[in-house]
C-alpha positions as CSV (number, residue, x, y, z in Angstrom):
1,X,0.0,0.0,0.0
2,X,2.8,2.2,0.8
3,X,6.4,2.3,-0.4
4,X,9.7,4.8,0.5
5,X,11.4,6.8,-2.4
6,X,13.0,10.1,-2.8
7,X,10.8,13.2,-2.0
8,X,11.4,16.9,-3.1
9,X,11.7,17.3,1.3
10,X,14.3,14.4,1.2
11,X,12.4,10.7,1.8
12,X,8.6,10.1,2.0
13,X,5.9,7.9,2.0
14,X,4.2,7.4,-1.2
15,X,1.1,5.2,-2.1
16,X,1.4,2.3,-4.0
17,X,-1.8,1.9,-5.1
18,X,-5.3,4.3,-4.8
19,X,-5.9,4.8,-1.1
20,X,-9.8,5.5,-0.2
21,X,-11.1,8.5,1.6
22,X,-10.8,7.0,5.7
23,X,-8.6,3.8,4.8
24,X,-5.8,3.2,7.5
25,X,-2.7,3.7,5.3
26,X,0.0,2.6,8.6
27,X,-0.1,1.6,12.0
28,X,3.3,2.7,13.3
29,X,4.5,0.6,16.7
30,X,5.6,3.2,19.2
31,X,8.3,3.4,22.5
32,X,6.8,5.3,25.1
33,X,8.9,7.3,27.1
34,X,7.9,8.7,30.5
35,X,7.4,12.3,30.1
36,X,10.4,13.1,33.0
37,X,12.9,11.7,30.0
38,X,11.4,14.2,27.3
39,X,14.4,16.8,28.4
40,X,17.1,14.1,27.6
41,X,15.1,13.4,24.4
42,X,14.9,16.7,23.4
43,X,18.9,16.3,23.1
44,X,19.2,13.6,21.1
45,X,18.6,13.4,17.2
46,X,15.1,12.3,17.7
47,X,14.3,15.4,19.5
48,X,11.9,16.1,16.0
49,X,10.6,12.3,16.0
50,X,8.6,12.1,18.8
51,X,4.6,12.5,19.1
52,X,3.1,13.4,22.7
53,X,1.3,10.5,24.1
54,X,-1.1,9.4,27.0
55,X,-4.4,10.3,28.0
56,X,-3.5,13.3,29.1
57,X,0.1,14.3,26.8
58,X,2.4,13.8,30.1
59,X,4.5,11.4,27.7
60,X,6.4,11.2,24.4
61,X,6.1,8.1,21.7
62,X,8.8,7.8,18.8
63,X,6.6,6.2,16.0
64,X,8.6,3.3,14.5
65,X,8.0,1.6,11.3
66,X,7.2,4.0,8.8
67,X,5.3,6.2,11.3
68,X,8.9,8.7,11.5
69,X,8.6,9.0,7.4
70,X,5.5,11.2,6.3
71,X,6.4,14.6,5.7
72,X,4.3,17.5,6.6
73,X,1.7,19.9,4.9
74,X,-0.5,22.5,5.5
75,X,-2.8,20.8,3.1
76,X,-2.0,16.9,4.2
77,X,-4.3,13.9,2.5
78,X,-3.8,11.7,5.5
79,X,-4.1,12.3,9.3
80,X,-2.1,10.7,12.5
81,X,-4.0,9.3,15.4
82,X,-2.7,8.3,18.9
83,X,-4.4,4.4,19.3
84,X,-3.3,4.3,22.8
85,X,-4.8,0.9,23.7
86,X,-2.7,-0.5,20.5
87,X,0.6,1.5,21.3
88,X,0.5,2.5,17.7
89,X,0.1,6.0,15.4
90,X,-2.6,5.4,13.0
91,X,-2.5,6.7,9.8
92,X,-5.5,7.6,8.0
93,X,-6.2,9.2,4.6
94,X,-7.9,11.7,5.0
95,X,-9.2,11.8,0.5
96,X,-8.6,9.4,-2.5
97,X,-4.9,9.2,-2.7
98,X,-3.5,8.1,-6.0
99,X,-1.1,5.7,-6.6
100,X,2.4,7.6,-6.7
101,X,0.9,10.1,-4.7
102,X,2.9,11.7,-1.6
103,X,1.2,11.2,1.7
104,X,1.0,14.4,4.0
105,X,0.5,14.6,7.2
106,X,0.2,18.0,9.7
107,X,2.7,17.6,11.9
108,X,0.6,19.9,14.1
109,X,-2.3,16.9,14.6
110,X,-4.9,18.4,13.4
111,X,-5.5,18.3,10.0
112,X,-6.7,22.2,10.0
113,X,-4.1,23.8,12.5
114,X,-2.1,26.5,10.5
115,X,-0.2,27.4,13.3
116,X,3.8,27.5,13.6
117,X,5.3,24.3,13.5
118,X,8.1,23.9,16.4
119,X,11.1,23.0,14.5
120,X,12.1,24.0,10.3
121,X,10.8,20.8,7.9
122,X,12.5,22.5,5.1
């Protein structure tokens, strides 16, 4: 359904075949990390990896599988869920995606939030 290649933004994830409107395109295995050890995360290289997690965000997840590979737009066809009973980011189109298409996610969570992101993509 998905496959890696070269991206204008470096690596992405494309779609290997169409992709319909609410499908779940990945579910991404997580680590949890207690949210005391987000300050020596923030130091390491996968300080811009991590997605807050837990009922009530007091802890960090870095998204393994392919969940660390979507890039981000302000108009994204897919959107990332936090399945906390599965330990897993959900990835969810969020329109028809195309075979060859680039899936795009908001990095800010909600498919709609415009605001600043918190680190440069580009």
């Amino acid at each position: 359904m998905i496959e890696i290649k070269k991206s204008r933004y470096g690596r992405g994830i494309f779609a290997s075949r169409t992709i319909q409107k609410g499908e779940l395109i990945h579910q991404a295995p997580v680590i949890v990390c207690p949210g005391d050890q987000y300050k020596k995360l923030k130091k390491t290289a996968l300080r811009n990896y991590y997605f807050n997690w837990g009922e009530n965000y007091d802890h960090v997840a870095i998204a393994l599988g392919y969940g660390s590979l979507f890039n981000h737009s302000y108009s994204p066809n897919a959107m990332f869920e936090n399945n906390l009973k599965e330990e897993t980011v959900d990835f969810i189109a969020l329109k028809r995606i195309k075979a060859g298409e680039e899936i795009f996610v908001n990095y800010n969570g909600d498919p709609e939030d415009k605001g600043p992101l918190w680190f440069d993509v580009w």
